[in-house]
C-alpha positions as CSV (number, residue, x, y, z in Angstrom):
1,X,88.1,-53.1,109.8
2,X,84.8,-53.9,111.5
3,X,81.3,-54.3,109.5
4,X,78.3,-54.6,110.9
5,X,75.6,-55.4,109.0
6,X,71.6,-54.8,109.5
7,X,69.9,-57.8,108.6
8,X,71.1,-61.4,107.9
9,X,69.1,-62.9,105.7
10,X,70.7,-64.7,102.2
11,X,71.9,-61.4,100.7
12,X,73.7,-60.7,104.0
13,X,75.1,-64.5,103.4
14,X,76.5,-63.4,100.4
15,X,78.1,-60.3,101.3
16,X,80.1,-63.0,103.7
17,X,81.2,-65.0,101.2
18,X,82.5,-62.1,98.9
19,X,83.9,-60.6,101.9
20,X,86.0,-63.5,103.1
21,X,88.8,-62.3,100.8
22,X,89.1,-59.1,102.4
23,X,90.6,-57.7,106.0
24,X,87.3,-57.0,107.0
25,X,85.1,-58.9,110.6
26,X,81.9,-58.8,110.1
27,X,78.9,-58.6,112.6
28,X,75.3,-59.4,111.8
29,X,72.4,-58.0,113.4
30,X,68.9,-60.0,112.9
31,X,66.3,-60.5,115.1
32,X,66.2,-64.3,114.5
33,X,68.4,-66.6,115.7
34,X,68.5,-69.2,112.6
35,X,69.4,-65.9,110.3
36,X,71.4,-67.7,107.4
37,X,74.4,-64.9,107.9
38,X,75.0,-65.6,111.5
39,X,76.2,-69.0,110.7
40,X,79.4,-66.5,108.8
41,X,79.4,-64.1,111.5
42,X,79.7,-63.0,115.3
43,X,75.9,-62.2,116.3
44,X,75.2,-58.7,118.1
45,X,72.3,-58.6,120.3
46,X,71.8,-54.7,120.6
47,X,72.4,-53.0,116.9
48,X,72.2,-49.4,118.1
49,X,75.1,-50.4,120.9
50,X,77.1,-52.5,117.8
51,X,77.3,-49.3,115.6
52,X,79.6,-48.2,118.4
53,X,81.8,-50.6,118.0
54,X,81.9,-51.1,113.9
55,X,84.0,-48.9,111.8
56,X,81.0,-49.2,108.6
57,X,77.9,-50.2,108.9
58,X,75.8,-51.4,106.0
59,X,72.2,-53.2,105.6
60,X,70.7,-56.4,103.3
61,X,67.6,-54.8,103.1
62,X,65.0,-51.7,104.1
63,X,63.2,-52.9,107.0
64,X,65.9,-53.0,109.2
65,X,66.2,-50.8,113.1
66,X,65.8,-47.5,111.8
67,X,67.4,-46.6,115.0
68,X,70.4,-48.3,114.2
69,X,70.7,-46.5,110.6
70,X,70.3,-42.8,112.1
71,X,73.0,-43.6,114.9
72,X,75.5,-44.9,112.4
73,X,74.5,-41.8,110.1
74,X,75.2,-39.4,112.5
75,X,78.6,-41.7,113.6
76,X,79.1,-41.2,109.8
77,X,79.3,-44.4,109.7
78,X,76.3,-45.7,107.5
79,X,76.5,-46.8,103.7
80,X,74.6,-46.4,101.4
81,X,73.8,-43.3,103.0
82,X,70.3,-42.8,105.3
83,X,68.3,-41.2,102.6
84,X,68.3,-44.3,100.3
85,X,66.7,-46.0,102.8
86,X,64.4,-43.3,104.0
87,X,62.7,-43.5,100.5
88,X,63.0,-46.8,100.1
89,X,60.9,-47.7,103.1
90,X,57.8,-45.4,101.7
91,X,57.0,-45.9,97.6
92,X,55.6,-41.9,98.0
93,X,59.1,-41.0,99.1
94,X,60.6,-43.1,96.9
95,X,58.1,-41.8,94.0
96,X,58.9,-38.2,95.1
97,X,62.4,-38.6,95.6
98,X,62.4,-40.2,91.8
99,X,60.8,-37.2,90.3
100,X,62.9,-35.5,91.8
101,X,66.1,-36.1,90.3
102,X,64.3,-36.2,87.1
103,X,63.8,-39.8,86.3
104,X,60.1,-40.7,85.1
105,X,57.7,-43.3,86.9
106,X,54.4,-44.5,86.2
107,X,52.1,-41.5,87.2
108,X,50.7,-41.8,90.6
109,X,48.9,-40.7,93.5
110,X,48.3,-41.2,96.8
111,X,45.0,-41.6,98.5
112,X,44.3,-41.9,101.9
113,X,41.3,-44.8,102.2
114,X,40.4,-48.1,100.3
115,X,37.2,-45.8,98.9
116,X,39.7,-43.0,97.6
117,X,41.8,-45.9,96.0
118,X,38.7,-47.8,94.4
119,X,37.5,-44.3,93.3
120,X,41.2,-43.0,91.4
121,X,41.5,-46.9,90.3
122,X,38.1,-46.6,88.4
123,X,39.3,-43.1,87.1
124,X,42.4,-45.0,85.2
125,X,40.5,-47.7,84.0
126,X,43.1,-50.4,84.7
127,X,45.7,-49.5,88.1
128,X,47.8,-50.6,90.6
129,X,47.4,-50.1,93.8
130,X,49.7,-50.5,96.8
131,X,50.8,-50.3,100.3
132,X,53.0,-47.9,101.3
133,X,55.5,-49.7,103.4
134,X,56.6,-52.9,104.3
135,X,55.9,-54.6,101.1
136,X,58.4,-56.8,98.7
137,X,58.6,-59.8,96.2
138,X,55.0,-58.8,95.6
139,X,53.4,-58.2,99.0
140,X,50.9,-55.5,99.2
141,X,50.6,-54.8,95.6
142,X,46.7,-55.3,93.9
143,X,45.4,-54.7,90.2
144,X,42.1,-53.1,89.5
145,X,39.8,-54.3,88.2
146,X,40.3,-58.0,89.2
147,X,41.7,-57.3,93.1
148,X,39.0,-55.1,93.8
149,X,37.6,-57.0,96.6
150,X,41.1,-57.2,97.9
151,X,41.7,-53.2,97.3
152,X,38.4,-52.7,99.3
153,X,39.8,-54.3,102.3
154,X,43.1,-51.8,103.0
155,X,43.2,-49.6,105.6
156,X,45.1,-46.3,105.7
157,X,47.2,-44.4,103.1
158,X,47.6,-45.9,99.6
159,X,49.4,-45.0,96.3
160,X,47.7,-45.7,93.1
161,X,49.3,-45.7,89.9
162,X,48.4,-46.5,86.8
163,X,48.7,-49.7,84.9
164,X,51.7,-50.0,82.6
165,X,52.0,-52.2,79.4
166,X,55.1,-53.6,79.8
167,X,57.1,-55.1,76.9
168,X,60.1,-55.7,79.0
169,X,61.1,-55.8,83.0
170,X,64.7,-54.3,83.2
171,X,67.4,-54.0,85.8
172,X,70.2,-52.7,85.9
173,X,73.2,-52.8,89.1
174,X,75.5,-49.8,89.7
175,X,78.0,-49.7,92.0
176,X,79.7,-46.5,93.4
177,X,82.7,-46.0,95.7
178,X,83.0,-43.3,98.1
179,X,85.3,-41.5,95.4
180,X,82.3,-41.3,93.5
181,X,83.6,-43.8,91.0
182,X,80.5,-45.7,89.3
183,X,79.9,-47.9,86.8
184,X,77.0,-50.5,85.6
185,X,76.9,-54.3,85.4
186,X,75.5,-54.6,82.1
187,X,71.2,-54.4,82.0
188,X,69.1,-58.0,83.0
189,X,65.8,-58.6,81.7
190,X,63.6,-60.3,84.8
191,X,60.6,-62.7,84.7
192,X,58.4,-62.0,88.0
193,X,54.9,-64.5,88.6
194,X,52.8,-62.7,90.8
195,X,55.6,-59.9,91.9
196,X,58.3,-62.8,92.8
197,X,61.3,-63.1,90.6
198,X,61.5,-66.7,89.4
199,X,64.3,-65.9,86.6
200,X,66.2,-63.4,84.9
201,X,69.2,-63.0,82.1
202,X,72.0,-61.2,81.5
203,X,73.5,-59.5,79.6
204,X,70.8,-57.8,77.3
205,X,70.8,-54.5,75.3
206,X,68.6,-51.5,77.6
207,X,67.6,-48.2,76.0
208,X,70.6,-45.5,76.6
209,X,67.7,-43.2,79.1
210,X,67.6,-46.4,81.5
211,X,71.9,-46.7,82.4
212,X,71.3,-42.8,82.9
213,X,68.7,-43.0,85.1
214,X,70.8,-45.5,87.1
215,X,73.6,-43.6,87.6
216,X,71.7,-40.5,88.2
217,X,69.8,-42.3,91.1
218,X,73.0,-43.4,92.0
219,X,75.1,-39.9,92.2
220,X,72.2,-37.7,93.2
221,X,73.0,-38.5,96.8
222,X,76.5,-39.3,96.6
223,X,75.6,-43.2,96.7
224,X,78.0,-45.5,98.3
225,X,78.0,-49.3,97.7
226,X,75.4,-51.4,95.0
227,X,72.0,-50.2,93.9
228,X,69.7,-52.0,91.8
229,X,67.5,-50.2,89.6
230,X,64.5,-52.3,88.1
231,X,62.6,-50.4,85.0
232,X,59.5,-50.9,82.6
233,X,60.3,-50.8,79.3
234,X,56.5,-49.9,78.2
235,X,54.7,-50.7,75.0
236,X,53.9,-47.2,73.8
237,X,58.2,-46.5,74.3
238,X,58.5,-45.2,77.6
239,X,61.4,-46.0,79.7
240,X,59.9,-45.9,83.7
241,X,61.7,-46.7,86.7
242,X,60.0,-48.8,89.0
243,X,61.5,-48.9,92.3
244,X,65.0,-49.0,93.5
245,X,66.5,-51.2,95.9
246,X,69.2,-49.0,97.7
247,X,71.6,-52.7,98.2
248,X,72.9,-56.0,96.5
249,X,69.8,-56.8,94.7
250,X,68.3,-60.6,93.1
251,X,68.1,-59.2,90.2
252,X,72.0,-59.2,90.4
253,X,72.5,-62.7,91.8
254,X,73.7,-63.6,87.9
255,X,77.0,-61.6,88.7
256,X,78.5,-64.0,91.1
257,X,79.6,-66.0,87.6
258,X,81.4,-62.9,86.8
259,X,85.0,-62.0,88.3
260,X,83.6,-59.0,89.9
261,X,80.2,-59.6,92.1
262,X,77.7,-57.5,92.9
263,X,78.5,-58.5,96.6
264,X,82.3,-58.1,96.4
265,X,82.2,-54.4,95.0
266,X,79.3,-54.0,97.5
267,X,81.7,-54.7,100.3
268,X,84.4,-53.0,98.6
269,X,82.7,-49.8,98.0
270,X,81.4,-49.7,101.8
271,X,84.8,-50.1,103.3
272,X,86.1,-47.5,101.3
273,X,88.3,-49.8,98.3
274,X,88.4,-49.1,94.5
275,X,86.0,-50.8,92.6
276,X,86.8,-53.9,90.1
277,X,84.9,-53.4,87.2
278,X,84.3,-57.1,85.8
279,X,86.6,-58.0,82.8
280,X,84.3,-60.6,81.2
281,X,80.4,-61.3,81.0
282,X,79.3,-64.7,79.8
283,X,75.6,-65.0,79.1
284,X,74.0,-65.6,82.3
285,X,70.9,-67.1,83.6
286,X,69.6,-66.8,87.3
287,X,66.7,-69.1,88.7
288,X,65.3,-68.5,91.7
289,X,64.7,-72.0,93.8
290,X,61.2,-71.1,95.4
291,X,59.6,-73.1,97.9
292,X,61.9,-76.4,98.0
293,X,63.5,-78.0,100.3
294,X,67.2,-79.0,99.6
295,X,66.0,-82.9,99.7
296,X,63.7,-82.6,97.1
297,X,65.9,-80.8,94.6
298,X,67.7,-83.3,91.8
299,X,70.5,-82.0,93.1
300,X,73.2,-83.8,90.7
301,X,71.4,-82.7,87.6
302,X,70.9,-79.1,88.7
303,X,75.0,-79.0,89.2
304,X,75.4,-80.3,85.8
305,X,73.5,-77.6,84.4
306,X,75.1,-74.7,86.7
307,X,76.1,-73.7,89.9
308,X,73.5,-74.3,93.0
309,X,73.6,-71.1,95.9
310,X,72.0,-72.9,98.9
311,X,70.8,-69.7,102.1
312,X,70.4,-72.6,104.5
313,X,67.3,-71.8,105.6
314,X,65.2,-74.0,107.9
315,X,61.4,-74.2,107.1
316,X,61.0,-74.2,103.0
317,X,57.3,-72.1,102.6
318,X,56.0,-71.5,99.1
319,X,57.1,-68.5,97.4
320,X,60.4,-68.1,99.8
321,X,63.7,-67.9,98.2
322,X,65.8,-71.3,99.5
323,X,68.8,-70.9,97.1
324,X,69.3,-70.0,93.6
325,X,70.8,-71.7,90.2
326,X,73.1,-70.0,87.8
327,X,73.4,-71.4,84.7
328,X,76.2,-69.7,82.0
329,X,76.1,-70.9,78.2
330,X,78.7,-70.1,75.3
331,X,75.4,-68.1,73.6
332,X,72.4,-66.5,75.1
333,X,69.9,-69.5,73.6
334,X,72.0,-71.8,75.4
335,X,72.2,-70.1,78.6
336,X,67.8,-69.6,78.0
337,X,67.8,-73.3,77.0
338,X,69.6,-74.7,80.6
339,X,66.9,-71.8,82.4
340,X,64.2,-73.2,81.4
341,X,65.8,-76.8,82.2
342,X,66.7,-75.9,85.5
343,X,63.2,-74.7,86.1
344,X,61.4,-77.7,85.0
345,X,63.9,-79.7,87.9
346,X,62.7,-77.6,90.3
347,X,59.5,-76.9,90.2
348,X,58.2,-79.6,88.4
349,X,54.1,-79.4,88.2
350,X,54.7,-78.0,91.4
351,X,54.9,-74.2,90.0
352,X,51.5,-73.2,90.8
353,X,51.6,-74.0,94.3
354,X,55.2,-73.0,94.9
355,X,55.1,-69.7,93.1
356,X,52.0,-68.4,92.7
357,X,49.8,-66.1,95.1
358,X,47.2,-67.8,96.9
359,X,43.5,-66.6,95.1
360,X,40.2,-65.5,96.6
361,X,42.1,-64.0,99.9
362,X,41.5,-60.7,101.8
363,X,44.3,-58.9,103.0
């Protein structure tokens, strides 16, 4: 079986490595030619000509050749499906499509200038606002009152939403076959700075509404492959989902210490194999490495503590994701306890530079 992925960046990578156990070639479309996955994987040059030639097609992330997606759609060829992506590429859709299927979100609106946005914004008190499309790990996303100046600098259509209190940032990764056979991975509670996961752990109890609301996303359009789910758990009770991310997600990197990866059921689901629900969880921490380059990472003490993911990617910029640690302890603390170690090895004093949004910028 041919699979021809849409994109090759890290997750792409990784859907490689779990798929190196099964009788599948894969192809990797990406526009650049350092793409960490087409060091795995024969390079196609034209990915509305490859769908021809693959028996699945799949994507690593949304803002891939739309016009690739609709012709393997039509070839019935495409999984997850087209409308996972369609919403996913526009937070109203995505909102919409949400709301849709029941599952609450923070309440929003979408205006159509920087004015209409400062004015709603000022109407909440405290809000978010953001930009439509495009945006990820934080990108395009501003809080009023203190990003005003920032706000006031957008162009075009916006969605405001309101500001949520938020005791706890959840996730939770289902997978579902073409049979419709589902199940969740169990829930991870994340730790963003700025929008940008740094680390998360796993497993943790979630309120019953939030693995609902997962696998209603999930069967409402007859999902096929791995879909992340990433919630709010507010203060005043309410259980929101955020956003979706209609793929193998970061926020389910903590699996691969599992005997059943997000990746591998990923690329089972999408070439049409049962499912291998994982027989054991240890507790699980997942940091991302942010910014570094592979030189100036302790790299001996970081494998005592865990396993080290390395993308291979050329030119280390702050805030981009170079590799990743997994750490796995006989108890949560101690799994929390080698976190927090492996983040001090990392990062160092070096966290504000490497991690956090530069201040004072316009758009």
């Amino acid at each position: 079986m041919r699979v021809l992925i849409l994109g090759g960046g890290q997750l792409a990578l990784m859907l490689i490595w779990a798929a190196q156990r099964l009788p599948a070639r894969i192809a990797v479309y990406d526009e650049a030619e350092d793409a960490p996955a087409l060091r795995l994987a024969e390079a196609v040059e034209d990915p509305v000509s490859a769908v021809e030639d693959a028996d699945v097609v799949t994507y690593e992330f949304e803002n891939v050749p739309l016009e690739a997606a609709e012709a393997a759609e039509r070839a019935g060829k495409l999984k997850p499906p087209l409308l996972y992506l369609r919403v996913k590429r526009d937070r109203a859709l995505e909102r919409e499509f949400l709301e849709g299927v029941g599952v609450p979100v923070p309440r929003w609106r979408v205006v159509q200038s920087a004015e209409e946005a400062l004015k709603a914004a000022a109407s909440m008190g405290r809000a978010v606002v953001k930009v439509p499309s495009g945006a990820y790990d934080g990108k395009g996303v501003f809080y009023y009152p203190s990003m005003a100046r920032g706000i006031a600098g957008l162009k075009g259509r916006l969605i405001v939403e309101e500001y949520v209190d938020v005791a706890r940032e959840l996730s939770i990764i289902v997978a579902r076959g073409e049979d419709g056979d589902a199940f969740a991975y169990p829930a991870a509670e994340n730790y963003y700075v700025d929008g940008i996961l740094v680390w998360n752990y796993a497993p943790v109890e979630a309120p019953e509404e939030a693995l609902e609301y997962a696998l209603k996303i999930a069967e409402a359009g007859k999902y096929v492959g791995v879909l992340a789910v990433e919630f709010f758990e507010a203060r005043d009770g309410r259980v929101l989902v955020n956003e979706i991310a209609p793929r193998v997600h970061n926020t389910g990197h903590w699996t691969m210490e599992t005997d059943a990866s997000q990746f591998e059921n990923h690329m089972r689901a999408v070439t049409g194999r049962p499912l291998r629900r994982p027989s054991a969880v240890a507790p699980t921490a997942m940091v991302n490495i942010l910014g570094r380059r592979l030189e100036e990472l302790p790299l001996p003490r970081l494998e005592a503590l865990g396993k080290v993911y390395w993308y291979g990617k050329g030119e280390a910029r702050p805030r981009r994701k170079m590799g990743h640690v997994n750490v796995v302890g006989r108890s949560a603390g101690e799994a929390k306890a080698k976190a927090r170690e492996a983040l001090k090895l990392i990062y160092g004093g070096d966290f504000p530079r490497l991690v956090l949004k530069p201040r004072g910028k316009a758009p």
